[in-house]
N, C-alpha and C positions, 0 to 999 in steps of 0.2 A: 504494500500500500504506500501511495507518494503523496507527499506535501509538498507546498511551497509555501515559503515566507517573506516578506517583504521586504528582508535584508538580502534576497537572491538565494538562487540555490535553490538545489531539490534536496527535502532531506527522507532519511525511510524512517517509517515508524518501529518502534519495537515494543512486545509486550510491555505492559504496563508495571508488570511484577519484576521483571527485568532492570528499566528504568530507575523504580524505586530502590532497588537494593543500591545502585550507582551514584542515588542522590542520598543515601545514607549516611554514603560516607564524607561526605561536603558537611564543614562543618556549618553554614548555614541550615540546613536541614535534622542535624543530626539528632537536633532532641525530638521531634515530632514521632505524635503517636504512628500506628499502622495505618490506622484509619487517616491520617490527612498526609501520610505519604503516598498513601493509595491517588488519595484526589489530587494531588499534586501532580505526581505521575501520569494522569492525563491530559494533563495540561501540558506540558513538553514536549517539546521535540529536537531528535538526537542531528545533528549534521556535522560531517567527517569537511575537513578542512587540506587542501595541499600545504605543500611546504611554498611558505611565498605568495600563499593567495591571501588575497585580503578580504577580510571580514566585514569591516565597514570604515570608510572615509573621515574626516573629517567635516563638520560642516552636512553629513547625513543624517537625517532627520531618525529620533533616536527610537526605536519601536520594540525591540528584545533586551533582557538579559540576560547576558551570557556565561555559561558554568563551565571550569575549563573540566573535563573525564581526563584527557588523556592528550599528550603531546605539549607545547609551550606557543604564546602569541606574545606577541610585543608590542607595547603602544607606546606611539610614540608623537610628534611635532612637526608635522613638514613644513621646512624653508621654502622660502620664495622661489629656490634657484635648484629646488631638486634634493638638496642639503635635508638632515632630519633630526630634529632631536628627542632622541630615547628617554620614556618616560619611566616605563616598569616591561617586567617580561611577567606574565601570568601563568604558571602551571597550575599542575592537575590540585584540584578543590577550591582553585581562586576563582572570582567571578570578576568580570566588568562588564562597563556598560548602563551600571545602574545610575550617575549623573543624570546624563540625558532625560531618564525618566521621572527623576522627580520634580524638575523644571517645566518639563518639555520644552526644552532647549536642541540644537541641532547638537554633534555629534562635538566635543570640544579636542579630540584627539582619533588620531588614525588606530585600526587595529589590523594584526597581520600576522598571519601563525607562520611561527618561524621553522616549524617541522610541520611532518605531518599530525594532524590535531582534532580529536572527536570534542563536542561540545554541545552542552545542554542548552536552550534556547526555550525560555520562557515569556511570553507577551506583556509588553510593558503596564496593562490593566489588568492581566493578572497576577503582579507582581509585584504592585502597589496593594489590591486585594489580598495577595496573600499575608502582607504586611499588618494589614488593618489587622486579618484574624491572626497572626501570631506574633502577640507584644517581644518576644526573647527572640524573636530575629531579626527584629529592629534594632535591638542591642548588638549580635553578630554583625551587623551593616554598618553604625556607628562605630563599631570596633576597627572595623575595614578602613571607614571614612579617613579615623583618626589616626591610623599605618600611614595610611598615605599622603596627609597630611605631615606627617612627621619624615618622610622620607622623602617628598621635596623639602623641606626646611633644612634635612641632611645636607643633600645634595646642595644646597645653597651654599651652607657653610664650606664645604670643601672645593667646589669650584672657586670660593675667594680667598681659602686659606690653603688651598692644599697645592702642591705641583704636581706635574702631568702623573710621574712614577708611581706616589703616592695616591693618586686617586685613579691609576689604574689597578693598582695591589688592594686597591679598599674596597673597589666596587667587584671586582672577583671573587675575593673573600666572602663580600655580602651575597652573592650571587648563591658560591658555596651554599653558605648560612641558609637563605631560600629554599636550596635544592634539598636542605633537610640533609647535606652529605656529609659535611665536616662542619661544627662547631665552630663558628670564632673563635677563636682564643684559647681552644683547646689544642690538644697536643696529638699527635697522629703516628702512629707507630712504626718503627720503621718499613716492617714489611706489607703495608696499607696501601690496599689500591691507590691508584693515580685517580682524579677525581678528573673529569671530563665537562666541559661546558659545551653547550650545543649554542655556539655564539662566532660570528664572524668577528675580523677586525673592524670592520666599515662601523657595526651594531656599538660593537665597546667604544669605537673613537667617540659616535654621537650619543654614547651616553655620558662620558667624562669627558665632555664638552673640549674634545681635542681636537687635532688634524690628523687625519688616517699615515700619515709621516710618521710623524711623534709617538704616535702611539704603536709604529712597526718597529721606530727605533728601542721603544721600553720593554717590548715583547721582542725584540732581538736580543736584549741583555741578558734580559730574565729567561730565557729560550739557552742560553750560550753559558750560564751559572747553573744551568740542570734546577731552576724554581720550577719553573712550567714550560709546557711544549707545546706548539703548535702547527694545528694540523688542516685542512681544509675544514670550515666552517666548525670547527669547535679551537677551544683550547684548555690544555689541558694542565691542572694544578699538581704538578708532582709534590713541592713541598709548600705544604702549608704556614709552616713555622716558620721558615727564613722568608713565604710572603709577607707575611703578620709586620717583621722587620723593615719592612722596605717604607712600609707608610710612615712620614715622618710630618708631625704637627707642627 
C-alpha cells in the first residue's frame, strides 16, 4: 500500500504493531501506554531516504515531523553562493522539524540525510494534537528545545574563542559524545575500536565555520600523528585522549 506526502516522496506503509514497537524506542514516545502507541502508530508514516537526498529546503512550508529510525540527516544554513552552514546532524531517536510547526512559519533550515536514512513522519496537526493529549512530551520537546538552544550558544562561544584545530578536535569529540561511542573525557582503552564518523571534510569545514583548506590542513596533522584517519566520506577517531589535548581554551 503507497502514500504520498506533501514533503514528496512515496512512502510504504507498515503494520501498525511494527511501527509502534520503532517509536518505543524514541525517547519522545517512550513513556506512552499500549493503547496511545497503538493510535499513534496510525498516524505515521515510514519513508527511507538516499544518501544526499534532501528532505526539505529551506524556506519550505513546514507540514511533518520528523523521527530519525535509522541512518543520520544534517541540517544545516545555505549561503548565498552555494556555501552552507552546518547546524546539527540528527540520528536515530532524534526528531526535527518540529519549529516550523509551532509557528507555522516556513522551513528556517535545510534538511539532508547524509547516509542512507529511514524516518518517521508525522502531520504537523497531528502532532500539535498529540501534544495537547500528552503533557510529559511536551517536556521531552522542551528538553530538545533547550539542547539546542545551548549548543548554538556553544558553538558561539568557540567560533570566537576557539582556533581552527581546536574547534575541529571539539566538534569530533562532540560528535563522538552524540554517537553514544566514546564519552568525552573519558579514557579508551588501548585495544578499542577506532571510532568512525560518517562525515565529509566539506560537512566539518561548515560546521566549525572554516575553509575546506584549513580544515584539510588540521586533519592532515592529526591524520600524520596516528589521532585520526581519514577516509572517503567518514573520518575516523583513532585516539581519543590525545584528541581531548588538542583543544586549547
Amino acid at each position: 500500500m503507497m502514500h504520498r506526502v506533501s514533503s514528496g516522496g512515496t512512502v510504504r506503509r507498515m503494520p501498525d504493531a511494527a511501527i509502534a514497537q520503532r517509536l518505543r524506542r524514541l525517547p519522545l514516545f517512550a513513556r506512552l501506554s499500549d493503547e496511545e502507541l497503538a493510535d499513534l502508530a496510525a498516524r505515521i508514516r515510514l519513508r527511507p531516504y538516499r544518501r544526499s537526498e534532501v528532505i526539505f529546503r529551506k524556506d519550505d512550508p513546514g507540514t511533518h515531523l520528523y523521527l530519525v529510525l535509522e541512518g543520520a540527516v544534517k541540517i544545516s544554513l545555505p549561503g548565498e553562493f552555494g556555501q552552507e552552514a552546518l547546524v546539527a546532524i540528527m540520528r536515530a531517536g532524534d526528531f526535527f522539524g518540529e519549529l516550523a510547526l509551532f509557528d507555522r512559519s516556513p522551513r528556517s533550515a535545510s534538511a539532508v540525510a547524509l547516509e542512507d536514512t529511514r524516518a518517521a513522519l508525522l502531520a504537523g496537526e497531528e502532532f500539535l494534537a498529540f501534544l495537547e493529549r500528552h503533557p510529559t512530551a511536551v517536556r521531552v520537546v522542551l528538553e530538545t528545545l533547550a539542547r539546542t538552544i545551548r549548543r548554538l550558544s556553544d558553538r558561539v562561544e568557540h567560533l570566537t574563542f576557539l582556533d581552527v584545530p581546536s574547534r575541529v578536535a571539539k566538534y569530533l569529540l562532540d560528535l563522538a559524545h552524540e554517537s553514544a561511542a566514546v564519552p568525552v573525557g573519558a579514557s579508551a582503552a588501548p585495544a578499542a575500536p577506532a571510532l568512525e564518523l560518517s562525515l565529509t571534510q566539506d560537512e566539518l569545514a561548515a560546521f566549525v565555520g572554516a575553509s575546506r583548506v584549513s580544515v584539510n590542513r588540521v586533519l592532515g596533522d592529526l591524520e600524520r600523528r596516528e589521532i585520526v584517519g581519514v577516509r572517503r566520506r567518514h573520518i575516523v577517531i583513532k585516539d581519543p585522549d590525545r584528541l581531548a589535548k588538542e583543544i586549547r581554551f
